[in-house]
ROTIVO-488666 format. One record per residue (C-alpha): x, y, z. Coordinates in pm, 1 decimal, padded with zeros to 6 digits. Layout:
(kolti (X Y Z))
...
! end
This chain:
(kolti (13155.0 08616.8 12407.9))
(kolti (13261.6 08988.8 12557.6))
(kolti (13041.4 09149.3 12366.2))
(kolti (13210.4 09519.6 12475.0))
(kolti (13590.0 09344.5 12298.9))
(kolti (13376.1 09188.4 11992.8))
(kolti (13207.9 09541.3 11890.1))
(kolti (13523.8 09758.7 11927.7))
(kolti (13742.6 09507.1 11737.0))
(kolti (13440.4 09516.6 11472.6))
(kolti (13437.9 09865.7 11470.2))
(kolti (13795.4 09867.4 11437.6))
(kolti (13853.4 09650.4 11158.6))
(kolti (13550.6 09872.7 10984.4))
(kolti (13762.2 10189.2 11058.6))
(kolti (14067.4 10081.2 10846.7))
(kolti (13827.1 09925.4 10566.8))
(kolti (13691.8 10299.6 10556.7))
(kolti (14007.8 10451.9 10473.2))
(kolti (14019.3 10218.2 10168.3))
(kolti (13690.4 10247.5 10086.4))
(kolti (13721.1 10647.8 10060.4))
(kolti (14009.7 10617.5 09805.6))
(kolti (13861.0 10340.2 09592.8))
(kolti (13770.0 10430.4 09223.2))
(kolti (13402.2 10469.6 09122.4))
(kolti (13523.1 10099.8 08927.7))
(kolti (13619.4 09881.4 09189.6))
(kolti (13286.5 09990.6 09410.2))
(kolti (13075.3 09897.9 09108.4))
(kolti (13262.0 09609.8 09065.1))
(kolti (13243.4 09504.4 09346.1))
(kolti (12825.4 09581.1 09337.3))
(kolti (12795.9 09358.1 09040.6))
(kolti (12996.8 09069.5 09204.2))
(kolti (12813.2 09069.3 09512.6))
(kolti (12448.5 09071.8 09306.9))
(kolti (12625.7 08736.6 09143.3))
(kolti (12752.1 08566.2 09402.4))
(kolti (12374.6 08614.7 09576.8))
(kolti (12208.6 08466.6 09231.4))
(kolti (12471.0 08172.4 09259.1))
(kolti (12390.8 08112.9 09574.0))
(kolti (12009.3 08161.3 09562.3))
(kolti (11918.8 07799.4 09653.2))
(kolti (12144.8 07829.3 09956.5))
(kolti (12039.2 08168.0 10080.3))
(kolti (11649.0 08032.4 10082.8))
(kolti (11773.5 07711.2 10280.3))
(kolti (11887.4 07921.4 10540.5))
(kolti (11592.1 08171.2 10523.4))
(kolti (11371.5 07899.8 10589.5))
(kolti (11582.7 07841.3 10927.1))
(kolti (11485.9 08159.6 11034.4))
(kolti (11112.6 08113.3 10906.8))
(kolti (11041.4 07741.4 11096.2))
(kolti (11194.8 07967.6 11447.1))
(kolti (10959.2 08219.8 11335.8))
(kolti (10735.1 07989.9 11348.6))
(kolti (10757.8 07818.7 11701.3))
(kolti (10787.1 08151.3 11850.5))
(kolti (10420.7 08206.7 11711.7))
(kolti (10527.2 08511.6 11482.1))
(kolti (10198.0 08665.8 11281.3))
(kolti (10176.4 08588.6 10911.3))
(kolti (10267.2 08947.2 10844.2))
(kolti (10630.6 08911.5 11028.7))
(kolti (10696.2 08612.1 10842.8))
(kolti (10571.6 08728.9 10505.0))
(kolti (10846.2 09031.0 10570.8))
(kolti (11121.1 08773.5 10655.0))
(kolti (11060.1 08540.0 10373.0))
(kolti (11341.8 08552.7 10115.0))
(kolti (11201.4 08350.0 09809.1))
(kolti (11346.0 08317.4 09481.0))
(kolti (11219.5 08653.6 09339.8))
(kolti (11329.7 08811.6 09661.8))
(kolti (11735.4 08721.7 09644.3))
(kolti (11689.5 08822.1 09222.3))
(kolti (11487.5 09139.4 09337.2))
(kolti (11842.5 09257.9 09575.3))
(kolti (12074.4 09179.5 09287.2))
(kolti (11891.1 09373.8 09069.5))
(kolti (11883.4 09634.2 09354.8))
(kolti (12290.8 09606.6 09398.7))
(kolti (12321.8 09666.8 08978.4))
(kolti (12111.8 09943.1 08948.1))
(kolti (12308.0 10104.2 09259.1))
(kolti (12565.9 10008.9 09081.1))
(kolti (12455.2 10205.6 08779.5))
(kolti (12401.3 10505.9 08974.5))
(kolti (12669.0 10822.5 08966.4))
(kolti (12939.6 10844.2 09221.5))
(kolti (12846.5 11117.4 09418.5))
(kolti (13244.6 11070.6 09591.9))
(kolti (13486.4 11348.9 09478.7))
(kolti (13230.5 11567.7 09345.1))
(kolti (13311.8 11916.5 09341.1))
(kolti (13071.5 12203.6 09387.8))
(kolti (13061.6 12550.7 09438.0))
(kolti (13394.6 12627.2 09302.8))
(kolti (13420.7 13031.4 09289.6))
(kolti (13694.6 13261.9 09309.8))
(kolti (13755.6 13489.6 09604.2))
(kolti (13888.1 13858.7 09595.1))
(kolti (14235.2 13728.7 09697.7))
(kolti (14273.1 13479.4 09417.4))
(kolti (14233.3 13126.5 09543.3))
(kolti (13939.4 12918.8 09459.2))
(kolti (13681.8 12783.6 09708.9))
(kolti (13482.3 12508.9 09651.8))
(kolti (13303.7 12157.9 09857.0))
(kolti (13368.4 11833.0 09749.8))
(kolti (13210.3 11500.9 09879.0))
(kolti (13312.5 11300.8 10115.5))
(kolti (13197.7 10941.4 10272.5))
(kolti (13106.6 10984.5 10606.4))
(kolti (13306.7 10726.8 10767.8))
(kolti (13184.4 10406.7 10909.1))
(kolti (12780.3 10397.5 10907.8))
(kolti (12597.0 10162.8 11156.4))
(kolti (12289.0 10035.8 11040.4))
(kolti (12027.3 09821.9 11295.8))
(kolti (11727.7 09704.3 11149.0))
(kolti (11436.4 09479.8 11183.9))
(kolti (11294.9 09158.9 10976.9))
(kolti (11335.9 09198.3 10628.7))
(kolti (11705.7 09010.2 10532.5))
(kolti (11662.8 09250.9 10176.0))
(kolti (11785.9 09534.3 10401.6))
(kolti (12135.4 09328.6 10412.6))
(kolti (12202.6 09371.3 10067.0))
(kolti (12015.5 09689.5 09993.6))
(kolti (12237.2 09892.6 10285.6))
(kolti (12568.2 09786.2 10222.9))
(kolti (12511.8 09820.3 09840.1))
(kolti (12447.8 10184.0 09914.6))
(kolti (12668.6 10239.6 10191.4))
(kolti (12954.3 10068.6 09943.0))
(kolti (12911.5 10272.0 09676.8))
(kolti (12879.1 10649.9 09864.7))
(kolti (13197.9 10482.3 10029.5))
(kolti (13139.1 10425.8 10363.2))
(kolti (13222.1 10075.2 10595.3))
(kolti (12921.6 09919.0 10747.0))
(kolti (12863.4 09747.1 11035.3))
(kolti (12457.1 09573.4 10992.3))
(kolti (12302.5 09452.9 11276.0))
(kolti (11963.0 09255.5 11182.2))
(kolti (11685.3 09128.3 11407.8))
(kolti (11755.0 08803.4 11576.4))
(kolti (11445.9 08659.7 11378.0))
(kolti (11666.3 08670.2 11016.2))
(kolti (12025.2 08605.9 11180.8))
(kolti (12074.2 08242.8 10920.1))
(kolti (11965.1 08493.1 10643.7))
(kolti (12174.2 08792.0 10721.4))
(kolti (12469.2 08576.6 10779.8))
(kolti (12432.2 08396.4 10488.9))
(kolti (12386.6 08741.8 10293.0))
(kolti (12697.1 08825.3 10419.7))
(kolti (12934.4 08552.0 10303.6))
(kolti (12820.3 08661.3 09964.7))
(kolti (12835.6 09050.8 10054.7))
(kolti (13209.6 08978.9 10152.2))
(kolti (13305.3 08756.0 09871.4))
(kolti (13208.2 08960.9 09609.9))
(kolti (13413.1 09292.0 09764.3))
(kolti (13738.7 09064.0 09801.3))
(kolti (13717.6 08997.7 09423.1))
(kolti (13690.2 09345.3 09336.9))
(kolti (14030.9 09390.3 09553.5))
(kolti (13871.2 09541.1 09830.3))
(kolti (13863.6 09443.4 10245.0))
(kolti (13610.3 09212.5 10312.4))
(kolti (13575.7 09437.0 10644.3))
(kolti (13400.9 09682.3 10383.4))
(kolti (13058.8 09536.0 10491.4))
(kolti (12998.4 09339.7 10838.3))
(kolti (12681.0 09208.6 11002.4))
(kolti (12683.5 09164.6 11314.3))
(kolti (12725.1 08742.2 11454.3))
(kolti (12534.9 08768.9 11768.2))
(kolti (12183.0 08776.6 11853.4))
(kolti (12313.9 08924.0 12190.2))
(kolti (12076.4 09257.2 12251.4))
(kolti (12385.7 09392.5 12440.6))
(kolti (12567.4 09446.5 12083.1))
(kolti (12356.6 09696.1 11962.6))
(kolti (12385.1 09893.1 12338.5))
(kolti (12792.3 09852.5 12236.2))
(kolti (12717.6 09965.9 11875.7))
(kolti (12536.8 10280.2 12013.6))
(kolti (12787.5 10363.6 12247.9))
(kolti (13120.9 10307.5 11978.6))
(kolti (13159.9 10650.6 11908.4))
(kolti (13577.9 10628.8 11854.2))
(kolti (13440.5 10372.4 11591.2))
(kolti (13123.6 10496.8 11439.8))
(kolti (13048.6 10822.8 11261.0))
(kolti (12658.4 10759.1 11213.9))
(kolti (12357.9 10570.3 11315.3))
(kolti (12075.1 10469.5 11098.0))
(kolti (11739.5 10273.9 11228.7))
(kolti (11542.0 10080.0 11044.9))
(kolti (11216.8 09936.2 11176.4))
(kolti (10943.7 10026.8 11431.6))
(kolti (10883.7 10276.2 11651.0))
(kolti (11010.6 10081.9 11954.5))
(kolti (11338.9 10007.9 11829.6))
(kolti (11405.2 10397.6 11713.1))
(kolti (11319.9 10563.4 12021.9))
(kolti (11570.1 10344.6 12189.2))
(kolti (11824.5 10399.0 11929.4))
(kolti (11753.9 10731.6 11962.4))
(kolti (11775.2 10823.7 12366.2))
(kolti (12068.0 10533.8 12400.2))
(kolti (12308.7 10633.5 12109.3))
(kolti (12602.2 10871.2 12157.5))
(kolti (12657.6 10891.7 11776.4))
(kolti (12459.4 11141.8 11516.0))
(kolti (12149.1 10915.5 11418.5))
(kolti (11981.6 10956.8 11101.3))
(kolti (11577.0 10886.4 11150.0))
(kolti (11237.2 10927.7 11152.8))
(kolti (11025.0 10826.9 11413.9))
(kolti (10638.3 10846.9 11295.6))
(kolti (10524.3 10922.2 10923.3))
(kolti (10176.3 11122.6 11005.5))
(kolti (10171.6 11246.5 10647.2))
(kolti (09877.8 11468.1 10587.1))
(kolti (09636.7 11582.1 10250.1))
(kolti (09484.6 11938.1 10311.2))
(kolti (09234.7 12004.6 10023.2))
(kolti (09175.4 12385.5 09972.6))
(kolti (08853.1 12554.3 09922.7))
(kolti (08997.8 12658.3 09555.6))
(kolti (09076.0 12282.1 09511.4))
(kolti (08966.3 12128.2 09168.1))
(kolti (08797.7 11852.5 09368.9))
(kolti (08835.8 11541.3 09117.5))
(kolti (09208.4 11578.2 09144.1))
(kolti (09168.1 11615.8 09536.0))
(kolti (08951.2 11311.2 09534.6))
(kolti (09247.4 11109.1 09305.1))
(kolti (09536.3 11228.9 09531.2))
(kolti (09324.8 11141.5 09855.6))
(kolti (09220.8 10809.4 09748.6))
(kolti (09566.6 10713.8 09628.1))
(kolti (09768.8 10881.4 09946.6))
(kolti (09582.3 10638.8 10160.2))
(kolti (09480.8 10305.6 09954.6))
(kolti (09779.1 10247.8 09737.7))
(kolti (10008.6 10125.6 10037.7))
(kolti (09878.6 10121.3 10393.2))
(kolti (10159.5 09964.3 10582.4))
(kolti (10444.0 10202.8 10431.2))
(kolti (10565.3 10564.4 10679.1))
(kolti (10442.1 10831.9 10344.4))
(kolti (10062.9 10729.1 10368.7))
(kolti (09852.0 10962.3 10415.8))
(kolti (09718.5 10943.5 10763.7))
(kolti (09517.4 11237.6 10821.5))
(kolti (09264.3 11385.7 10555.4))
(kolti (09189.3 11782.0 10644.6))
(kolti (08933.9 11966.7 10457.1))
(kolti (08813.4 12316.1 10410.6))
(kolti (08477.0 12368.1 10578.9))
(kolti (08328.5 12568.3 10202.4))
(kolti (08391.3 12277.4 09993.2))
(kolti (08342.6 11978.7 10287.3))
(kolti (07970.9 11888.3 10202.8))
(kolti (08058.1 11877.0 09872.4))
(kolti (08409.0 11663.5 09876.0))
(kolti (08328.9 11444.4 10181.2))
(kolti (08063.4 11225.1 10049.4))
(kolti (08172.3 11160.6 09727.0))
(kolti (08575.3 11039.4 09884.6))
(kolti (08363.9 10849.7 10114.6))
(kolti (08237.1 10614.1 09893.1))
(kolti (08564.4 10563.6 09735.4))
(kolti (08712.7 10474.7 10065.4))
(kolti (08361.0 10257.0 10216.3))
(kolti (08495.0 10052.3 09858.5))
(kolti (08811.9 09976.1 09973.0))
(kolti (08656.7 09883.7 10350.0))
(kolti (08879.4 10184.9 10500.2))
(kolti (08749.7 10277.8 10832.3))
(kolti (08679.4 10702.0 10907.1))
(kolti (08701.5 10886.9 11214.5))
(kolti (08611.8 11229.8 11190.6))
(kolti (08564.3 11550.6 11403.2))
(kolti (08238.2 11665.5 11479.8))
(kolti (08198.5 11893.0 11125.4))
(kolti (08267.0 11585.6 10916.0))
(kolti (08029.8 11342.7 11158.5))
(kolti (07775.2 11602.2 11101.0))
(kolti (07863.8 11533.5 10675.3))
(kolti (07976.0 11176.1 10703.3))
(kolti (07693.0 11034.2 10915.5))
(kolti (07846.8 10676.1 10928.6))
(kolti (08212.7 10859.4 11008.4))
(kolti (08325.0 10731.5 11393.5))
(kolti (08462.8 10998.2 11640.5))
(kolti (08798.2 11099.4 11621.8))
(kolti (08984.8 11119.4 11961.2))
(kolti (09262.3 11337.1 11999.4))
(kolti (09483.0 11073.5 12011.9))
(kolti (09351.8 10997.2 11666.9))
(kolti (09549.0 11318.5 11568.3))
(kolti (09890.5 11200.4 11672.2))
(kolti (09847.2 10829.1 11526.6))
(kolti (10020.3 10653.2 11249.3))
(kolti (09756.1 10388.9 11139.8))
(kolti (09974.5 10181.2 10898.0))
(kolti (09641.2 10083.3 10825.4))
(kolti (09284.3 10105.9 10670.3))
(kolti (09192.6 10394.4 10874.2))
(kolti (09138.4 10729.8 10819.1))
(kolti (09099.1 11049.9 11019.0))
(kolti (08961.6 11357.0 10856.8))
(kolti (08946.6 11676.0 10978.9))
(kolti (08691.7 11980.6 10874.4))
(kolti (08942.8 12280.6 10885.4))
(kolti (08818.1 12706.2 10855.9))
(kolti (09100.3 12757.6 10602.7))
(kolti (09473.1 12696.9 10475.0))
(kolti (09621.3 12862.0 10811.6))
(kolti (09432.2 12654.5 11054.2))
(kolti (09501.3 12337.4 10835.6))
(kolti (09916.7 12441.2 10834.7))
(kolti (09868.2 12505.8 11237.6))
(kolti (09748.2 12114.0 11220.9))
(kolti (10044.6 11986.9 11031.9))
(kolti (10276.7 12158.8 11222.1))
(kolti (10102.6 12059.7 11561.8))
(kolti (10037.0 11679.5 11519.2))
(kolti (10238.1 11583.7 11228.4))
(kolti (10557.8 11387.3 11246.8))
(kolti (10700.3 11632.6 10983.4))
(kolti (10745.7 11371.8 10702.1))
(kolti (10515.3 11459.6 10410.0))
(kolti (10246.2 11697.1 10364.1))
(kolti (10056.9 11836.0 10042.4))
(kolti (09793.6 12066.8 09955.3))
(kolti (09532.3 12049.8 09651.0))
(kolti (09432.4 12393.4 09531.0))
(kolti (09452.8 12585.2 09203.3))
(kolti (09602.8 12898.0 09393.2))
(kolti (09940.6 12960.8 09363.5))
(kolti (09964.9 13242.5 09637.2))
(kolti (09881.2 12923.6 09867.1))
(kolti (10099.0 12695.9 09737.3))
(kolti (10411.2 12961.5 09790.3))
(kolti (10262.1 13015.8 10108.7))
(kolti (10181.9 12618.8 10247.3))
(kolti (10547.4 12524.2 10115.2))
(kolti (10687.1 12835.0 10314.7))
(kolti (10566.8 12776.3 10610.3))
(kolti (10467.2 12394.1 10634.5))
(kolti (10764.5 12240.9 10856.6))
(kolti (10801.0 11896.5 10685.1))
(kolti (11093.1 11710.6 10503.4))
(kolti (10876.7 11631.4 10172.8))
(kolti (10610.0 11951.1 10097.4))
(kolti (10373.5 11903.0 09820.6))
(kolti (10106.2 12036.2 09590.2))
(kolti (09828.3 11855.0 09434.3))
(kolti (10032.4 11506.1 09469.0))
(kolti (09974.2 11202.9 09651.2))
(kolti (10258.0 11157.6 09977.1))
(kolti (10283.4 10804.0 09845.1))
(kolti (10572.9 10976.1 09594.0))
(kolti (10827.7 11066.0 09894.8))
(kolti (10998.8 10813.4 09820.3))
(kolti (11383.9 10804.6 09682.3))
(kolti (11314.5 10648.1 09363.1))
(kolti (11032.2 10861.8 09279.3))
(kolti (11278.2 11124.6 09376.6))
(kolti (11523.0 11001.1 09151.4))
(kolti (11784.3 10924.1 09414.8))
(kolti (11759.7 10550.4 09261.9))
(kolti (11730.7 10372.9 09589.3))
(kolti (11717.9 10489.3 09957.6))
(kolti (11886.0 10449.3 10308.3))
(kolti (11565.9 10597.8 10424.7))
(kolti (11328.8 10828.8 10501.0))
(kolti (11516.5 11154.1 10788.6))
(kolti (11255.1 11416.3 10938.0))
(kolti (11562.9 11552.3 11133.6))
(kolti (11728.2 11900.1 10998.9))
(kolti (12084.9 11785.1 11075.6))
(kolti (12231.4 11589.9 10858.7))
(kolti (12035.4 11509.5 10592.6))
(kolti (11631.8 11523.5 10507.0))
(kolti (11403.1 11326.5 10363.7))
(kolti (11475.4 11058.3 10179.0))
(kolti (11839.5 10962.3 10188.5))
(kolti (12002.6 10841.4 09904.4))
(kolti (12397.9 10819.0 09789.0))
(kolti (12446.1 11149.9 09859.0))
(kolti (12259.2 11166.9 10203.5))
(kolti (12517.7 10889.9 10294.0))
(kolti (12792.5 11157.7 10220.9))
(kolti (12918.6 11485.5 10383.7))
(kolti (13113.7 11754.5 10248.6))
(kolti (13457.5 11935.9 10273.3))
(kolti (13571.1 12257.8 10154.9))
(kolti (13843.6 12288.6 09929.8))
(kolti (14108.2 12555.8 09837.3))
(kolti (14302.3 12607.3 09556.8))
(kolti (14591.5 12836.1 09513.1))
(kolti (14910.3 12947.6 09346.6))
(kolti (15151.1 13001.0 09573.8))
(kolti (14829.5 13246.6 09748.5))
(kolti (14964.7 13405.6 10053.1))
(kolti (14720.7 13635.7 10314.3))
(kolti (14771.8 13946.0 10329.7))
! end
């Protein structure tokens, strides 16, 4: 296969499907939603035969219990992304939207209104969900996909994908709407990168490895975040049972997810007080502590923390904890080592709070709340693309309307400029 020919004459045929896509009715894109989420329940028995393809390779190549466990599509899974397609389907149409609209001193009207962004590119790792869950949301914020998957789920994704396209065909739409990518060839997603008469936007999904090269290889805008070092500061004016709540629940609830809390830092006038006490929450749940030399000298079963500790996401039981003077030195740590995805602060004082969500340079700030809620349907964006610590385009978690730009509008009467 020319792999160079194959991605331009993907990106192509996604190009033209765009142009539809943009002008279809808030209908026909839920329609078509709710027709893909049946076709994947019809087919449930089918999509599982070819998942476990995917799982006996998985297999042979040795992969760890966790990988498979993330490629698995049972039963529950293939119900779980219908249900995920309806409620997308449920969600408002952010397309068309006007806002802003105000009059000007010469008489015409200016306002934005939303626009897909094109033709998003989407390469991911593992989990076959992802299939469904992306082009549901790329569908309905009306943008063409083009998915590439791991090589480890290719009889999953492809199979995702026959139903993905049947269902938009019957709601009168181009099957070209959605396409994953048939090739296991790495060179396609070097093409993909580079297909910037074809693609308006990158997104990553998956580990650190694959979004640094996504990131220095692209020549397309890429929407991403690299590390989630998400941190808890608790303030010496803290009420300390709610700081002992969010802590415990920012790190324990989920350890293997980017908005866990990574890094514990504590003011030094309420340390010997707080530390013990979340201590023996955390020795319950077997999480390992590393700690600078204040908190060893609290903690005296706390390991060392090395500066490399600082910079680390664990996705794991492990904890590093800091012993901060006050608010300013712990916002000079966030904005030093974090990864500027989440950060909150416990405290009762709400000249802090203005102040930490001033000057803390993260896409989710928070106060006295655990990072696990950074998160687009906590944020009521109903489902997510992902999670973007970049400025430019969007930030934070990127829903329906993160998948969307805007353009200005003018209306007039025959308006002439003077």
């Amino acid at each position: 296969m020319d792999i160079k020919k194959y991605i331009e004459e993907t990106g192509s045929k996604a190009k033209q499907a765009a142009s539809v896509l943009a002008a279809a009715e808030a209908g026909q894109k839920n329609l078509a939603l709710n027709n893909i989420a049946d076709a994947l329940i019809e087919s449930s028995q089918w999509l599982q035969a070819e998942n476990e393809k995917d799982l006996q390779v998985g297999r042979d190549k040795g992969l760890d219990s966790a990988m498979l466990d993330r490629l698995t599509l049972n039963e529950k899974g293939v119900a779980n992304m219908a249900e995920g397609l309806r409620q997308i389907a449920a969600l408002a149409d952010p397309v068309g939207g006007i806002s802003d609209l105000e009059y000007r001193p010469s008489g015409i009207q200016i306002g934005k209104m939303r626009v897909p962004l094109g033709v998003v590119g989407i390469i991911y790792e593992s989990r076959p969900n992802v299939t469904a869950d992306a082009a549901g949301l790329c569908l309905k914020s009306g943008n063409a996909t083009i998915l590439r998957g791991g090589s480890e789920a290719i009889h999953s994704n492809q199979a995702i994908a026959v139903c993905i396209q049947k269902g938009i065909e019957a709601a009168g739409l181009p099957k070209e709407c959605v396409q994953v990518i048939e090739t296991t060839d790495r060179d396609a997603v070097g093409e993909l990168l580079r297909a910037k008469d074809y693609v308006d936007v990158i997104i990553p999904r998956g580990g650190k490895g694959l979004i640094v090269r996504v990131t220095e290889d692209a020549l397309i805008p890429v929407i991403k975040h690299l590390d989630g070092i998400c941190h808890v500061y608790v303030d010496d004016s803290a009420d300390l049972k709610k700081a002992s709540d969010v802590a415990f629940n920012a790190k324990t609830h989920r350890y293997g997810v980017c908005n866990a809390m990574e890094t514990l830092l504590v003011s030094e006038s309420v340390a010997h007080e707080f530390l013990p006490e979340i201590a023996k929450r955390y020795a319950e749940k077997e999480v390992e502590l590393r700690g600078c030399e204040k908190t060893q000298t609290i903690l005296a079963s706390c390991g060392k923390a090395t500066e490399e500790d600082w910079h680390e996401e664990y996705l794991a039981p492990i904890l590093s904890i800091r012993v901060v003077d006050d608010m300013s030195a712990a916002i000079q740590h966030i904005n030093h080592y974090g990864s500027h995805h989440t950060d909150t602060i416990i405290t009762e004082d709400y000249t802090k709070v203005r102040r930490f969500l001033r000057e803390v340079d993260s896409s989710s700030v928070m106060v006295n709340a655990s990072t696990r809620f950074a998160d687009g349907f906590e944020y009521g964006l109903g489902a997510e693309i992902g999670i973007s610590t970049d400025k430019l385009h969007a930030r934070g978690p990127v829903g329906l309307e993160g998948l969307t730009s805007v353009k200005y509008i003018v209306l007039g009467d025959g308006h002439i400029r003077q």
